[in-house]
matplotlib code that plots the C-alpha trace (Angstrom):
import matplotlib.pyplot as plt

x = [18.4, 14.9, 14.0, 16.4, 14.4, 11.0, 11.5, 13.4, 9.8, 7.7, 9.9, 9.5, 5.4, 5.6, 7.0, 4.7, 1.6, 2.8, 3.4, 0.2, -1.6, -4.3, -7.3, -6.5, -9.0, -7.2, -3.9, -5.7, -7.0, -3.6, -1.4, -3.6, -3.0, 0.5, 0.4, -0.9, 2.0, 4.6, 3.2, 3.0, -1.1, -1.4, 1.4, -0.9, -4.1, -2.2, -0.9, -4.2, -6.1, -3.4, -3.7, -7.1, -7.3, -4.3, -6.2, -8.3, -6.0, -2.5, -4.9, -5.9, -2.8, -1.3, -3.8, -2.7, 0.7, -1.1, -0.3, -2.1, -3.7, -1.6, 1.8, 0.3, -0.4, 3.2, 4.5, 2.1, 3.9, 7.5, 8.5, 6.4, 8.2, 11.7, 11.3, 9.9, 12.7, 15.3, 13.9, 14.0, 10.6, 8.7, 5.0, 5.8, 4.1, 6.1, 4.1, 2.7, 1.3, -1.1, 1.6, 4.3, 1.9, 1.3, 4.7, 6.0, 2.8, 3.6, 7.6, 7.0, 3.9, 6.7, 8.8, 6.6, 7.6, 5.2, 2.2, 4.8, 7.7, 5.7, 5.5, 8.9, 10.1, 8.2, 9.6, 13.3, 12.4, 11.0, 14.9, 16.5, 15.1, 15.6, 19.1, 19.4, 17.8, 19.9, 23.1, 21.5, 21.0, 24.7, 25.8, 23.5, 21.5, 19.3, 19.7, 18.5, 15.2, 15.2, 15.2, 11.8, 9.2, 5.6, 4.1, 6.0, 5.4, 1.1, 1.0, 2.4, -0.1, -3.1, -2.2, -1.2, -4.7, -6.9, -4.8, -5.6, -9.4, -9.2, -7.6, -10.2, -13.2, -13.2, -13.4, -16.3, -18.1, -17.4, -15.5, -11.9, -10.2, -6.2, -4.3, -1.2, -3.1, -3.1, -5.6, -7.2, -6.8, -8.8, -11.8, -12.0, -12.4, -15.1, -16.9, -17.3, -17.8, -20.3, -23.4, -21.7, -21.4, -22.7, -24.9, -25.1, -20.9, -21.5, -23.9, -21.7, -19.0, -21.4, -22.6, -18.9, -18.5, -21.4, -20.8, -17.4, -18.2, -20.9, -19.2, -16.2, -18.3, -20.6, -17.8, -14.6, -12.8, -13.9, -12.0, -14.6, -13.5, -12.7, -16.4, -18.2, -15.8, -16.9, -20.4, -20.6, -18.9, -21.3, -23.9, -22.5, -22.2, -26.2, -26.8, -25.2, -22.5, -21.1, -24.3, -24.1, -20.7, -18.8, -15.1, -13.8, -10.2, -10.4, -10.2, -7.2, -5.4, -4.3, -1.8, -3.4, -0.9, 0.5, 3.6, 7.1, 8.3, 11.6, 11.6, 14.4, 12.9, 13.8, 15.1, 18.1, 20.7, 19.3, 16.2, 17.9, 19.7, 16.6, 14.9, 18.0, 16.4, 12.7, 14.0, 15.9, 12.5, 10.9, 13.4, 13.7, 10.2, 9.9, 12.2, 10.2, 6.9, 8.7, 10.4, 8.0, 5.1, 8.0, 7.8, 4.3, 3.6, 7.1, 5.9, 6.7, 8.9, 10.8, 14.4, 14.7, 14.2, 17.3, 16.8, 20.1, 18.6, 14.8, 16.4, 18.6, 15.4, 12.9, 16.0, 16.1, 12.3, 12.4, 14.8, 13.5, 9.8, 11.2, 12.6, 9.6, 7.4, 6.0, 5.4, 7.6, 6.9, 7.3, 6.2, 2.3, 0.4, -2.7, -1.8, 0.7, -1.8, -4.2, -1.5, -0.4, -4.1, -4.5, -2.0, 1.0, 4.1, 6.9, 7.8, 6.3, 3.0, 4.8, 5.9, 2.6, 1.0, 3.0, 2.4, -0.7, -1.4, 0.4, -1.5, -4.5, -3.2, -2.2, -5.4, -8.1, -6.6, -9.1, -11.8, -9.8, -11.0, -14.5, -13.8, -15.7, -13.7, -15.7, -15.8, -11.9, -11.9, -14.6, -12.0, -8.8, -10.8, -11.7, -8.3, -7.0, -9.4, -7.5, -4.2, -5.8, -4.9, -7.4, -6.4, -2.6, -3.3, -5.5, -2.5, -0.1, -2.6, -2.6, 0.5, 3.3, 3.3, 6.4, 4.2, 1.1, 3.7, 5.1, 2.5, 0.6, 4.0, 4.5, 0.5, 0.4, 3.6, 1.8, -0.9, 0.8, 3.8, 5.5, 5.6, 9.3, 10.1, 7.6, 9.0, 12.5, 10.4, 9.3, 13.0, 14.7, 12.1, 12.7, 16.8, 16.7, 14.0, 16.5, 19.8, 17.4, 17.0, 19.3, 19.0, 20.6, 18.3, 19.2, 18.4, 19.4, 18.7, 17.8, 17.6, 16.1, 18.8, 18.4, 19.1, 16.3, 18.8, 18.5, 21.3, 21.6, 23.1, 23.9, 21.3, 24.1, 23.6, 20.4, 21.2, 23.5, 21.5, 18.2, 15.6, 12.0, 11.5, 13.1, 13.1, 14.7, 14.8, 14.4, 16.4, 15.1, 12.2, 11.6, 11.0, 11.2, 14.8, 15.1, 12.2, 13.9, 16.8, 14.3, 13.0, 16.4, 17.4, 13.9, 13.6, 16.7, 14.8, 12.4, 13.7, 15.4, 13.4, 12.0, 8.0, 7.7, 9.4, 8.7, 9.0, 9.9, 9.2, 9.7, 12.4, 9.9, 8.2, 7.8, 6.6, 5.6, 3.5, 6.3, 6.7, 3.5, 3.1, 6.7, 5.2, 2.3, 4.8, 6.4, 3.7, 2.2, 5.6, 5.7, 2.1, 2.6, 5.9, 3.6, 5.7, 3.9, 4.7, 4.0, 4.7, 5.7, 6.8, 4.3, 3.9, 0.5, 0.7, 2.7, -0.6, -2.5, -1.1, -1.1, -4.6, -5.5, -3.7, -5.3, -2.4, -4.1, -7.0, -4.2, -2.1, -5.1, -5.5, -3.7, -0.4, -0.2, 1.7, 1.8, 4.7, 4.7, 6.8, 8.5, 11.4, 11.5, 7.9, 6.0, 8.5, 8.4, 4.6, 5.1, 7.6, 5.4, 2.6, 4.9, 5.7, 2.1, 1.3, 4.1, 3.2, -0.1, 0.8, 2.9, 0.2, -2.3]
y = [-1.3, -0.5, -3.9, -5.6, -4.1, -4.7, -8.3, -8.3, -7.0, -9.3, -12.4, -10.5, -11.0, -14.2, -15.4, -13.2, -14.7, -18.3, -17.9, -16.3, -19.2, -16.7, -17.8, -17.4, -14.4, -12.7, -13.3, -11.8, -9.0, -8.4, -8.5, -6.0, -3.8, -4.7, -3.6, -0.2, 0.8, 0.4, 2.4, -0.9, -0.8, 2.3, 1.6, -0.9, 0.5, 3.9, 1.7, -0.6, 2.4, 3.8, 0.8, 0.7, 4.4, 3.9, 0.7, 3.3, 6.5, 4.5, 2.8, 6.6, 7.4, 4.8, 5.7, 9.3, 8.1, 6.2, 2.6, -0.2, 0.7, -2.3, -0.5, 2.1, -0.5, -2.1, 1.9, 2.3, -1.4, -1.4, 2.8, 2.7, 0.0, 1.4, 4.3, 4.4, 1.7, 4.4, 7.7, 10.1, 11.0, 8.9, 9.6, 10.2, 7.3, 7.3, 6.3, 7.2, 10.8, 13.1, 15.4, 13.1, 10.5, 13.5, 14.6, 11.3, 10.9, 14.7, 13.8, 10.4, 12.1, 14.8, 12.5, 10.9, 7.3, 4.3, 2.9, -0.8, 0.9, 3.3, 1.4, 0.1, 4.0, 4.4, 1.7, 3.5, 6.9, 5.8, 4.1, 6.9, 9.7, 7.9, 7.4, 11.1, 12.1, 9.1, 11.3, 14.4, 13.1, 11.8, 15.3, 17.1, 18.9, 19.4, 22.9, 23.7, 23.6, 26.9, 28.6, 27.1, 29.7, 28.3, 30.6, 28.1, 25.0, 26.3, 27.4, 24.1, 22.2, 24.4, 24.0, 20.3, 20.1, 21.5, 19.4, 16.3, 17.1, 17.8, 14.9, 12.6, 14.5, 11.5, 8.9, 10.8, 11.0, 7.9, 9.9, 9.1, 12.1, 11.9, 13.4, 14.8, 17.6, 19.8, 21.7, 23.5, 20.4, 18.5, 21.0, 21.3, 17.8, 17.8, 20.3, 19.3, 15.2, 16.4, 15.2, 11.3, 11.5, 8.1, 9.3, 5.4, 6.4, 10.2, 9.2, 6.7, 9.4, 11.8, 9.5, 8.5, 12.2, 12.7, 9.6, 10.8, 14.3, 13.4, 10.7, 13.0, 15.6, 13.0, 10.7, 12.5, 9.5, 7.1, 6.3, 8.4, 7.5, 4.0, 3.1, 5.3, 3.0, -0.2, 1.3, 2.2, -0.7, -2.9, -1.2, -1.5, -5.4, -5.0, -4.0, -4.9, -2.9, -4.2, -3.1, 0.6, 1.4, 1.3, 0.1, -2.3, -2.2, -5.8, -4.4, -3.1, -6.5, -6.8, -10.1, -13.0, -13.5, -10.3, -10.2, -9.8, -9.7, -8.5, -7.2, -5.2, -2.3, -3.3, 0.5, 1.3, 3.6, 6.0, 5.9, 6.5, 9.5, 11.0, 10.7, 12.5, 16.0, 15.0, 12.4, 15.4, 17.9, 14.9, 14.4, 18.0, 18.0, 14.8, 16.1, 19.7, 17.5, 14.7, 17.8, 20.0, 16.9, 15.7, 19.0, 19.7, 16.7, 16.2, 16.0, 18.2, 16.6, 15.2, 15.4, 17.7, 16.4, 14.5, 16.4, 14.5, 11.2, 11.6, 12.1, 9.2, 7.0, 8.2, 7.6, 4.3, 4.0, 4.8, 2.7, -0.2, 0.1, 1.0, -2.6, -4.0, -2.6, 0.4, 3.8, 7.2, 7.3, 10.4, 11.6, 11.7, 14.7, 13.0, 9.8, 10.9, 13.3, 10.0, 8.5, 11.1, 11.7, 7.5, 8.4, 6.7, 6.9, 5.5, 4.7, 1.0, 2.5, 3.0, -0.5, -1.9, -0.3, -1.2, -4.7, -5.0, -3.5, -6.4, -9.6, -7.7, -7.3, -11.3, -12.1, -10.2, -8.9, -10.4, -8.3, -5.4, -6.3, -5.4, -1.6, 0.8, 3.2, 6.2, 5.6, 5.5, 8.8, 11.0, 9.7, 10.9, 14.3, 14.9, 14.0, 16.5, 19.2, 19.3, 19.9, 23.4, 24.8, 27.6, 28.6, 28.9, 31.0, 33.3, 34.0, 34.9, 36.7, 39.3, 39.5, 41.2, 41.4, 39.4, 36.9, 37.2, 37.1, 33.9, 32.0, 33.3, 33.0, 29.1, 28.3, 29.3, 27.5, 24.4, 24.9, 25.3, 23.8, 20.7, 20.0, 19.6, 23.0, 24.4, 22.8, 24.4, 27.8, 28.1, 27.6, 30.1, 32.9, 31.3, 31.4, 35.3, 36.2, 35.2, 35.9, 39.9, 39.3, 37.6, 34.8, 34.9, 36.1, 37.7, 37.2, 39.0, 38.5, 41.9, 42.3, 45.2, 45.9, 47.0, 50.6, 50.4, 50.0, 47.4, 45.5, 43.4, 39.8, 36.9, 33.7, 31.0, 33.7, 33.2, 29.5, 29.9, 31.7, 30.4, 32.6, 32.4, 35.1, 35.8, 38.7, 37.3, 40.4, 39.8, 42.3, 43.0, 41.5, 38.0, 36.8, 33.0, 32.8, 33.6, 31.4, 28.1, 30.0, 31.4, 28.3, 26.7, 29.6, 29.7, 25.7, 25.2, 28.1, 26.8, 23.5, 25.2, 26.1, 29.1, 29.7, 32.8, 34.1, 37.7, 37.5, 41.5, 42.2, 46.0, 46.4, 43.5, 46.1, 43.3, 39.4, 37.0, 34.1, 31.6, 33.7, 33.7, 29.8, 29.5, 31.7, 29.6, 26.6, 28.1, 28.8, 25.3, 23.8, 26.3, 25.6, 21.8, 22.4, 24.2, 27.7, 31.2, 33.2, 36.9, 39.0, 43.0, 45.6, 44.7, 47.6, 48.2, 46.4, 43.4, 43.8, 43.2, 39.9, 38.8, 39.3, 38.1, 34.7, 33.9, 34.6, 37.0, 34.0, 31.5, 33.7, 35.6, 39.7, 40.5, 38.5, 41.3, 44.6, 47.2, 49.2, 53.1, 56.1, 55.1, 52.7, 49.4, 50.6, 47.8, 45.5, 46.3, 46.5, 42.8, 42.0, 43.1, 40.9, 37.9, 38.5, 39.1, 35.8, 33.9, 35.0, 34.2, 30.6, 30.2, 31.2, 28.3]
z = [29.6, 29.9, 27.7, 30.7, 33.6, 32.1, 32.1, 35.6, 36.4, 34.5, 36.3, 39.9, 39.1, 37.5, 41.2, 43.1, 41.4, 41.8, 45.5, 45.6, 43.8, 42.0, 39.7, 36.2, 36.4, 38.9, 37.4, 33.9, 36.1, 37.7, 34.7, 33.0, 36.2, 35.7, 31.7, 32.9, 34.5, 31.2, 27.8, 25.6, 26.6, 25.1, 22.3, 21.0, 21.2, 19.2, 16.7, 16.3, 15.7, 13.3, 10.9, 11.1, 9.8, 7.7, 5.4, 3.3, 3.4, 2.1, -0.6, -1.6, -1.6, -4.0, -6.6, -6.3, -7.3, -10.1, -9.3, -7.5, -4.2, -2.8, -3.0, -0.6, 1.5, 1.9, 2.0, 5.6, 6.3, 6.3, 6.1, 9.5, 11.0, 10.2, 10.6, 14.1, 15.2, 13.7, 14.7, 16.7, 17.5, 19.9, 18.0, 13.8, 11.8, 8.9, 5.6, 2.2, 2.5, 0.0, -0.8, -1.4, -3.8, -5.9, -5.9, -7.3, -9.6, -11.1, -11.5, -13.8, -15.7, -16.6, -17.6, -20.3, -18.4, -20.1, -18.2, -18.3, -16.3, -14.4, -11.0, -11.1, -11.5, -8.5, -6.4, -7.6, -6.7, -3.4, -3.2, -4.3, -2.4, 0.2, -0.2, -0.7, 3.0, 4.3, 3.0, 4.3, 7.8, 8.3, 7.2, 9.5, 6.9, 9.8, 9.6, 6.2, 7.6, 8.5, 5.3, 4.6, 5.8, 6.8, 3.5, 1.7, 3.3, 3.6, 0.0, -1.7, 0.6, -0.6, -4.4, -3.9, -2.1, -4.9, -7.6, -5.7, -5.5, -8.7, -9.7, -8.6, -10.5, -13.0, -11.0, -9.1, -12.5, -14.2, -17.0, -18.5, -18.1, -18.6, -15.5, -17.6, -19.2, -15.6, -13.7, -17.1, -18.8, -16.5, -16.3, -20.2, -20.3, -17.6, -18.8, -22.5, -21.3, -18.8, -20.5, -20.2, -16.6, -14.9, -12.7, -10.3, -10.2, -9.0, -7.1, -5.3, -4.3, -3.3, -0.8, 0.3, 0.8, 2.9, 5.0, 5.5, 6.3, 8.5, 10.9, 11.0, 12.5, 14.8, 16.1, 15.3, 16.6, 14.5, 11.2, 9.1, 5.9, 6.7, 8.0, 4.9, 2.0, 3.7, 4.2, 0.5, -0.6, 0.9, -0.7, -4.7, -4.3, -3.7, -7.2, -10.5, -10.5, -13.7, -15.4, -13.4, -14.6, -10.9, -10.9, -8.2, -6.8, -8.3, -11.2, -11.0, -10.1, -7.0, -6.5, -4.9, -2.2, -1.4, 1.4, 1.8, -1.3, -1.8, -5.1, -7.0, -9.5, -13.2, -14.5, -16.7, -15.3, -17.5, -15.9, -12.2, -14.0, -15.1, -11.8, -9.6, -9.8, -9.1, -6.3, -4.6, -4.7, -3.2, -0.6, 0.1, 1.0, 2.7, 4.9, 5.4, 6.1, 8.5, 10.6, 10.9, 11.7, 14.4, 16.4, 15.7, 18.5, 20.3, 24.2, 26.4, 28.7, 25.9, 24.5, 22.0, 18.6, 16.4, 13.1, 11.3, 13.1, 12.0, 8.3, 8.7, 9.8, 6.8, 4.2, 5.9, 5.9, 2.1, 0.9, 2.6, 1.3, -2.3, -1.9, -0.9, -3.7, -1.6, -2.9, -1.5, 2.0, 4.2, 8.0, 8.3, 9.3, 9.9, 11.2, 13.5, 15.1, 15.4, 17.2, 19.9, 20.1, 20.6, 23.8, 21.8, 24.4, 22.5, 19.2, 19.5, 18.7, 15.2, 14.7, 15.8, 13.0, 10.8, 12.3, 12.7, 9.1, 7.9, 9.8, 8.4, 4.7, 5.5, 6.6, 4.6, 1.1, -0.7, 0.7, -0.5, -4.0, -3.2, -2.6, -5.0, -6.7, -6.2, -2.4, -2.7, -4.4, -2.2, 0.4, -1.4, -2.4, 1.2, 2.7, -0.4, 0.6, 4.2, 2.9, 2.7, 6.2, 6.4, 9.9, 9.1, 5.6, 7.8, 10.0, 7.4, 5.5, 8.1, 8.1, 5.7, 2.3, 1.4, 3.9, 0.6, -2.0, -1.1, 0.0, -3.8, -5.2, -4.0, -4.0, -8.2, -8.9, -7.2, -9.5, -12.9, -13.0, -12.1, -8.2, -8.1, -9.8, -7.2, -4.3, -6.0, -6.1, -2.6, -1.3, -3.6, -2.5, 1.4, 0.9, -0.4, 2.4, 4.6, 3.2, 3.0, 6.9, 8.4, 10.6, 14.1, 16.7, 19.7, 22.5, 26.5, 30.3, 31.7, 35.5, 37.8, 40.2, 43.9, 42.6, 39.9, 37.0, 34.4, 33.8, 30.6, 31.0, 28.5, 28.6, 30.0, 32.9, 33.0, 33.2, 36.1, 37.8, 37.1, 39.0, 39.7, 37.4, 34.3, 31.4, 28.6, 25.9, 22.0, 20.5, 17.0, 14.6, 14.2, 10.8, 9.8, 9.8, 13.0, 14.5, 15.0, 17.1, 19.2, 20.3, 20.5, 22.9, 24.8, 25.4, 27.7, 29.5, 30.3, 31.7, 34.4, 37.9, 36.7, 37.3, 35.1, 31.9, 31.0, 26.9, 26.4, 22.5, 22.6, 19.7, 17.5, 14.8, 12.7, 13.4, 10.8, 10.6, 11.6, 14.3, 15.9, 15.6, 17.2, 20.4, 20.4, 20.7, 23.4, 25.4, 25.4, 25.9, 28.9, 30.1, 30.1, 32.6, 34.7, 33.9, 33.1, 30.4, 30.2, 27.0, 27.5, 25.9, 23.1, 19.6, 18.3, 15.1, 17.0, 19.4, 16.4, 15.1, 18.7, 19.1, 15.6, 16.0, 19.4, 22.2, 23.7, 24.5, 25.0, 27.7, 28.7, 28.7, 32.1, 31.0, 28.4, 28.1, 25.9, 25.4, 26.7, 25.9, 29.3, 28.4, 30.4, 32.1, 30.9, 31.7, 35.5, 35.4, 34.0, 36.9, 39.5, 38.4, 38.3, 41.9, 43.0, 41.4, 43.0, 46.3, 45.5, 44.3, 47.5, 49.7, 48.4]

ax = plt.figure().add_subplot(projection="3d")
ax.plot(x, y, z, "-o")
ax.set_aspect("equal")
plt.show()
């Protein structure tokens, strides 16, 4: 329909200009005006500057997976396309990732497979995972997401983070150091090769480093790492880089006349067997990264997210790029936030990356070649390094033990044993956190009769009745299970007429660090809908974590209250103020 009435309104111009008879530079002039009013402008621009960032960072990614930088290309290609024409977020680019390159690297090194059939074993696991969220979407396995807690989800990242920093401490030094013997492994090696380090090939990634950190920090929205590889690049073909020891991509064979070509993987059924329980870990957290990414920048005049639908689209996405010789692809962090951040509108921005990613791969894959090898790995190291969410580990530091213990818990498995098992860890702690806590939360409308009672209602009352001002009670603690409930129950809230919700937290003792990001979401999902919200009825150590994680700044000081030995006392202080500032607001 919208397609339909787009070009009803392209034709209606078309005619207007001809009866007009305008110069072709005011017809240029007006069309442009016209193109402003639809989101394809800013669709392409998102997705141009998406591809442009996503040149070096999939070629990082593919040698993290251990196969030729191309195949990372082709997985930021066609995963992209699909799955923005299948999902259900209007923002997720869909593509290779950090986390799920080393994922698939760590599941074939554990399998002993030979350097000849390693990147067809990739092209099947990136088939077969996908399969496996395709079946998980159409059974609406949606759900499962909840019994991941963010101290899992933060302490794989760290550990996956530091293994692919790591990782690339070699190729930084001009060493051979095997990747199968782990993290000790790898700093044995460095340590007693150290004297043999080529200093021209350090040298080279320090400087990649630098330039990356540096333009980052100057012109944070330029493609940092993008400009300091060409940069450095550049640079190497100045001097006799044979003779100094540096590697080019060339090196490493890229096909002459790479495209679309359909290609089946060559593996033995044993082979698919062997891959089932590594191809479910990766699925499993393909899945975690693509949901949580998906809400992280949903709009907030959106529809609510399609879970089952988003799973059905990266199983698509998968499959279809395991065809085309394309590495595991998953839902980007990074260069999703580029592309809400680029003012991306629909989810054309995604399939214009993925477009224009491929005119460029069409049009200039022979300058790939001359990338320098260290530059590509100061740029995987860095993009590594940022796995490691400081901010998020601060919050659920100060937060409850069990909080410590499984972020520790998931962070050390990450470190010492195969991803897949850890990934298997984190959710076994997450599944008897919650089956310890219980998962429904519950939630009340509480009203201040005429008489000064309080009456206790149900939230489809609240609905019904939708007032300017509305106490909506949590009833108990809210720990991770409970999180995505609350904000299932708080959204429709706050699409309804109300100005103000009163959040009254008296009976939460206890709030973890899933919690406190889930507030944080509801706040700014309230803020952009022009709605206030005002917490009461808030515990000292709740206080704490409140103040710790920054809502206290975000709602401001005189939108909190603390409980009192009075029941319901801070709850009509908050009332009062909500009425002061409606009058207030009515006034102006």
């Amino acid at each position: 329909m919208t397609i339909v009435t787009t070009r009803c309104k392209i034709d209606e111009w078309i005619l207007w200009n001809k009866k007009a008879k305008m110069s072709p530079k005011k017809l240029f002039n007006n069309f442009y005006s016209f193109l402003q009013k639809f989101s394809l402008k800013q669709d392409l621009v998102a997705g141009l500057t998406v591809s442009i960032v996503s040149i070096s960072s999939a070629m990082a990614y593919a040698a993290i997976a251990g196969v030729n930088p191309i195949h990372g290309l082709y997985a930021a290609i066609f995963p992209a396309i699909v799955g923005s024409l299948f999902g259900s977020s209007k923002v997720l680019i869909t593509g290779p990732t950090n986390a799920t390159a080393l994922v698939t690297a760590s599941i074939l090194i554990g399998l002993g497979v030979d350097d000849k059939q390693y990147v067809e074993m990739v092209f099947a696991l990136a088939i077969l995972s996908g399969l496996m969220r395709l079946f998980f979407g159409l059974i609406n396995f949606g759900s499962f997401i909840k019994f991941i807690s963010n101290s899992v989800l933060t302490g794989f990242l760290a550990g996956v983070g530091i293994l692919i920093a790591i990782g690339q401490l070699g190729n930084l030094t001009g060493l051979m150091i095997p990747k199968n013997e782990g993290v000790f492994g790898i700093i044995q090696n460095l340590y007693n090769s150290f004297s043999n380090v080529n200093l021209t090939v350090m040298g080279t990634g320090v400087v990649s480093i630098l330039l990356i950190l540096v333009i980052k920090k100057a012109f944070p929205k330029i493609p940092a790492a993008f400009v300091a590889i060409v940069t450095v690049s550049l640079i190497v073909q100045l001097i006799n880089y044979d003779e100094a020891g540096v590697r080019l991509v060339s090196d490493l064979n890229i096909p002459k006349n790479p495209g679309l070509n359909f290609h089946i993987p060559k593996v033995k059924s044993e082979e698919i067997i062997s891959l089932i329980p590594g191809a479910l870990a990766l699925s499993i957290f393909t899945l975690i990264e693509a949901a949580s990414t998906s809400k992280m920048f949903s709009g907030s005049n959106e529809k609510p997210l399609n879970i089952s639908k988003e799973f059905c689209a990266q199983g698509l996405a998968s499959i279809v790029g395991g065809f085309f010789m394309a590495i595991p692809s998953s839902g980007s962090p990074s260069r999703t936030a580029i592309n809400y951040s680029s003012g991306a509108k629909s989810r054309l921005s995604g399939v214009s990356s993925g477009i224009f990613l491929f005119l460029f791969l069409l049009l200039f894959s022979k300058w790939i070649g001359f990338i320098a090898l260290p530059s590509l790995a100061a740029a995987i190291l860095v993009s590594g390094l940022r796995l490691i969410k400081v901010d998020q580990i601060r919050i659920l530091w100060n937060y409850r033990t069990e909080s410590k213990i499984v972020f520790l818990g998931t962070f050390f498995a990450t470190m010492f044993f195969p991803l897949h098992y850890s990934i298997y860890f984190g959710i076994g702690i997450s599944v008897i956190l919650h089956l310890l806590e219980g998962s429904e939360v519950h939630l009340s409308y509480l009203v201040s009769s005429l008489g000064g009672q309080i009456i206790e209602k149900s939230l489809e009352q609240l609905v019904e009745e939708s007032p300017e001002i509305a106490v909506v009670n949590i009833q108990e603690g809210l720990s991770f299970s409970q999180v995505e409930g609350l904000e299932e129950k708080i959204l429709p809230i706050l699409e309804q007429k109300i100005r103000v919700v009163i959040l009254r937290v008296r009976r939460v003792k206890i709030i973890g660090s899933t919690g406190i990001i889930a507030i944080k979401r509801i706040i700014l999902y309230a803020k952009k809908n022009n709605i206030q919200i005002i917490i009461c009825g808030i515990q000292p150590d709740v206080r704490k974590n409140l103040e710790m994680a920054g809502i206290e700044k975000l709602l401001n000081r005189e939108n909190i209250f603390d409980a009192s030995e009075v029941v319901y006392d801070s709850m009509k202080s908050a009332i009062h103020c909500a009425e002061q500032r409606l009058l207030t607001m009515r006034e102006i």
